[in-house]
C-alpha positions as CSV (number, residue, x, y, z in Angstrom):
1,X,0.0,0.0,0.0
2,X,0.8,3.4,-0.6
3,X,2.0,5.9,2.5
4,X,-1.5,7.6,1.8
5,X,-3.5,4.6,1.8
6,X,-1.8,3.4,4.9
7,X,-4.6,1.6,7.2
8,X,-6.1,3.2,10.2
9,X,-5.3,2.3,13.7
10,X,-8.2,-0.5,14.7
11,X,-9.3,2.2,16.9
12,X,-10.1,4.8,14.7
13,X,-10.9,2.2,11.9
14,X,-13.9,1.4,14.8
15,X,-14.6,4.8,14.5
16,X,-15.1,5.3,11.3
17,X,-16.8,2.3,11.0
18,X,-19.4,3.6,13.4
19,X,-19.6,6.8,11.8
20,X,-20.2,5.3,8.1
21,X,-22.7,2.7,10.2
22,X,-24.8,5.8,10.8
23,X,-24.7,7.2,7.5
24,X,-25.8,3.3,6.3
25,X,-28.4,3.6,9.0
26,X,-29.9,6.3,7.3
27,X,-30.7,4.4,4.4
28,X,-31.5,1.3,6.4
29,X,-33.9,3.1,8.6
30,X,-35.2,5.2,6.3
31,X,-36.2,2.0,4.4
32,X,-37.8,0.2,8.0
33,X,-39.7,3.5,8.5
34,X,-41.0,3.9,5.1
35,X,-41.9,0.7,4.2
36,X,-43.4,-0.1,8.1
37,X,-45.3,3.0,7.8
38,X,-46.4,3.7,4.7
39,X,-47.0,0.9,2.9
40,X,-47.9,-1.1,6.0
41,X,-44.8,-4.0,5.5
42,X,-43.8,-6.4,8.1
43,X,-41.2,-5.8,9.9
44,X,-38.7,-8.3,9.2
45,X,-39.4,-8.0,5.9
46,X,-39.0,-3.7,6.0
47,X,-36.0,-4.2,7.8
48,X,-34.4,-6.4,5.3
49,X,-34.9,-4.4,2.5
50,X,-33.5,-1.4,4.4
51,X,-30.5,-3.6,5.2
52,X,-29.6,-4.1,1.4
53,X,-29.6,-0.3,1.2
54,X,-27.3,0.6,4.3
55,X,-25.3,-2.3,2.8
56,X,-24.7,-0.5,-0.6
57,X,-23.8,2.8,1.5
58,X,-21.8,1.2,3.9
59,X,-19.6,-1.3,1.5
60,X,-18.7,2.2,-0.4
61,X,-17.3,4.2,2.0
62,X,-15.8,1.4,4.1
63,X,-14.1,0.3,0.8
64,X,-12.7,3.5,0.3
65,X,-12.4,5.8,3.4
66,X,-12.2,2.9,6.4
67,X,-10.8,0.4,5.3
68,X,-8.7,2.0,2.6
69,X,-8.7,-1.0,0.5
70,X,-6.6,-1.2,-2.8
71,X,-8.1,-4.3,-3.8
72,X,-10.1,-5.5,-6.4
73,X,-13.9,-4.7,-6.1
74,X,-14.9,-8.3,-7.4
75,X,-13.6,-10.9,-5.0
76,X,-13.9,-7.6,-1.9
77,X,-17.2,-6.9,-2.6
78,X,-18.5,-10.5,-2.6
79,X,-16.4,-11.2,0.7
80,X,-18.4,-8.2,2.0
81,X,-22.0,-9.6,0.8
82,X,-21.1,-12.9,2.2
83,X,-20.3,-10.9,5.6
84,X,-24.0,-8.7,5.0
85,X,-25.1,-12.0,4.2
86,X,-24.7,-13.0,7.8
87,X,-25.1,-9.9,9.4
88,X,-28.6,-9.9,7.6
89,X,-29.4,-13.2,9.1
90,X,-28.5,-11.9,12.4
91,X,-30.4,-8.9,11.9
92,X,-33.6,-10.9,10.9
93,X,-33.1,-13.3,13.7
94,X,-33.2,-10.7,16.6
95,X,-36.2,-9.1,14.3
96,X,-38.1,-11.6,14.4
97,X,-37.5,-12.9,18.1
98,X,-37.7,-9.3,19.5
99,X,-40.5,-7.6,17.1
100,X,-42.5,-10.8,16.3
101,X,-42.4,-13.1,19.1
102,X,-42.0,-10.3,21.8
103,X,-44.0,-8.0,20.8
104,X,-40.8,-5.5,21.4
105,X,-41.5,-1.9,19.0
106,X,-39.8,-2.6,15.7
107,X,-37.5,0.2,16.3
108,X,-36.2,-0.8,19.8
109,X,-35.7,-4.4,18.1
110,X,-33.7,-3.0,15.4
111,X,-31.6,-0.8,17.8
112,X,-30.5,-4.0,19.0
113,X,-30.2,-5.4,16.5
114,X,-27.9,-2.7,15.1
115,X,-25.7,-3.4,17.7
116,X,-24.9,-6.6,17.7
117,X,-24.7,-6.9,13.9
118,X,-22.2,-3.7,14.3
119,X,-20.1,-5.7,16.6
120,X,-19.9,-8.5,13.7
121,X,-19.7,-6.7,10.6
122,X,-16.7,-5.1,11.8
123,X,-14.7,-8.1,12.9
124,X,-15.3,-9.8,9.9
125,X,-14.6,-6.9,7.4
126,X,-11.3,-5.9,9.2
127,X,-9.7,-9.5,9.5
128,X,-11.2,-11.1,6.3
129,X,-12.7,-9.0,3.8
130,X,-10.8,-5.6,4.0
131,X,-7.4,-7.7,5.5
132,X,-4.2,-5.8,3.8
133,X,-2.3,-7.5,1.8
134,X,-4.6,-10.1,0.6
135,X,-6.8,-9.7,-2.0
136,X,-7.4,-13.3,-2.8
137,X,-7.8,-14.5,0.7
């Protein structure tokens, strides 16, 4: 990598992941609320479709301002949907037990959901799909 391009320390990488989290929330939430509100979609099914939306956000600027990757977008992106993939499982779990099942407000479940899929995503895009130095990993 280039002196420019240089990786963040894993603290302020976790910062700037929770900062481009927000900005994917906005699209994810945005979504939830819409689609809950206005056109009367389930939950699980409102949030899910807001996830794919925060994912498209959040891949982009993780890619290029978090992560700083230099690596191809082919074989980083699809590591990163496979990541979403889970996260978005996750996501649909706690949904489901906390909205559905436990009559919880949708927007309390997704809060925690948030979280805990936060705590994931990052993990898993540092060490694996963003790792330096290996783009074919």
């Amino acid at each position: 990598m280039t002196g420019d391009r240089a990786a963040h320390a894993p603290l302020v990488q976790f910062l700037l992941f929770a900062i481009v989290g927000c900005a994917a929330a906005v699209g994810h939430y945005g979504v939830l609320i819409i689609l809950s509100e206005l056109a009367a979609a389930p939950p699980v099914l409102a949030s899910a479709a807001g996830f794919l939306v925060g994912g498209v956000i959040s891949y982009l600027l993780n890619y290029g301002h978090v992560f700083r990757s230099e690596q191809d977008h082919l074989p980083t992106a699809t590591k990163f949907v496979a990541v979403a993939a889970v996260g978005l499982f996750v996501n649909s779990a706690i949904m489901w037990v906390l909205a559905q099942r436990l009559g919880l407000h949708y927007l309390l479940a997704q809060l925690t959901a948030t979280a805990l899929v936060m705590l994931w995503s990052f993990g898993a895009n540092r060490y694996w799909t963003f790792k330096a130095g290996s783009p074919a990993d």
